[in-house]
C-alpha positions as CSV (number, residue, x, y, z in Angstrom):
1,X,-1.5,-19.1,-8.2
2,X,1.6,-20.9,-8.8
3,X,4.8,-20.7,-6.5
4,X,6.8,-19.9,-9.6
5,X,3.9,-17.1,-10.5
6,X,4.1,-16.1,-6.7
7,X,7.7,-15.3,-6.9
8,X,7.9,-13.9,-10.2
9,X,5.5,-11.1,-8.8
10,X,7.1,-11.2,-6.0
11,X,10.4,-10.2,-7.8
12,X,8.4,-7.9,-9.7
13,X,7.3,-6.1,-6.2
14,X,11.0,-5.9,-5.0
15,X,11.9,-4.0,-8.1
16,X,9.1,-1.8,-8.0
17,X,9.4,-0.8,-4.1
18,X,13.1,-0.4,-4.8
19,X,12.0,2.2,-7.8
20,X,9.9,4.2,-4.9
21,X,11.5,7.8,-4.4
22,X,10.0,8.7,-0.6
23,X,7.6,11.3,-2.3
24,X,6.0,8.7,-4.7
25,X,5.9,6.5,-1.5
26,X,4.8,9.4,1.2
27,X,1.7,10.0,-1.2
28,X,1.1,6.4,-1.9
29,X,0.8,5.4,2.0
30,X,-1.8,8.6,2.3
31,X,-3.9,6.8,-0.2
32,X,-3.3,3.6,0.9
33,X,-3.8,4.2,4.2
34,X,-7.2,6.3,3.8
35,X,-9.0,3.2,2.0
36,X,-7.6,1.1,4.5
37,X,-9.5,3.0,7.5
38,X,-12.5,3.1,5.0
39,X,-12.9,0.1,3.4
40,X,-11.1,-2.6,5.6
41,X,-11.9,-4.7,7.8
42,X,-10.7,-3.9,11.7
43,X,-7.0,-5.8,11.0
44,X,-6.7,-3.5,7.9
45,X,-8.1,-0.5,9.0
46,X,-5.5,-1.2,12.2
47,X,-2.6,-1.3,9.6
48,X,-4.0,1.6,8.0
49,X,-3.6,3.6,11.1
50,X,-0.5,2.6,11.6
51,X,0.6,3.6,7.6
52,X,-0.7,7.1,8.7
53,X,2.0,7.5,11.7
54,X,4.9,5.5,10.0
55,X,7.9,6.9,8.5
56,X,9.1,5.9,5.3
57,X,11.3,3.0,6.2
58,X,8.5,1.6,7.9
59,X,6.0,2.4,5.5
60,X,8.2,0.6,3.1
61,X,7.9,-2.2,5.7
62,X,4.2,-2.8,5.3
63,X,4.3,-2.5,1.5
64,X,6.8,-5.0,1.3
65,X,4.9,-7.5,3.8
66,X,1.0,-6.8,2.2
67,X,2.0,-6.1,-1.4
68,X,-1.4,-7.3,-3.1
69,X,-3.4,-5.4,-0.6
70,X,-1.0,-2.4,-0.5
71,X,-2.2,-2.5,-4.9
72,X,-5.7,-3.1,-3.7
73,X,-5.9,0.0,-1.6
74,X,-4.1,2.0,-3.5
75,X,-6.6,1.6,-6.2
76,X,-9.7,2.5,-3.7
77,X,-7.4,5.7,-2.1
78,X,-7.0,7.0,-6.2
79,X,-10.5,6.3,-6.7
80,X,-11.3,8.3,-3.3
81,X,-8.8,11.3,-4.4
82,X,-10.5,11.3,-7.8
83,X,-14.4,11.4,-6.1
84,X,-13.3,14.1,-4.2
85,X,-13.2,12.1,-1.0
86,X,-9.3,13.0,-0.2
């Protein structure tokens, strides 16, 4: 990917977590960090555990520094909420 491409969905990222209200986020970091702990590998899973215990400023944190994998999870935490798993 581009640099220009990188920071357009960068930009796009910003604007989204900055459309977050804390309940949207609160139950996005539940999902994200429940396919984290299942799906990733020790360093994610490690992150994921520490998405469970944050608040929201830091949860906000770690979507802001892993934003393609914060999508990617987030993807396999509805898919686990929709299988009955969460």
């Amino acid at each position: 990917m581009s640099l220009p491409n990188k920071l357009a969905n960068l930009a796009a990222f910003e604007q989204r977590v900055n459309a977050v209200k804390y309940h949207t986020l609160h139950d996005e970091a539940y999902l994200v960090s429940a396919a984290m702990k299942k799906y990733g590998g020790s360093f994610m899973t490690s992150i994921g555990n520490a998405l469970m215990h944050a608040d929201s400023k830091n949860a906000e944190k770690i979507m802001v520094a892993w934003p393609d994998e914060w999508m990617t999870y987030l993807a396999y935490g509805r898919e686990m909420q929709r299988s009955g798993e969460l």
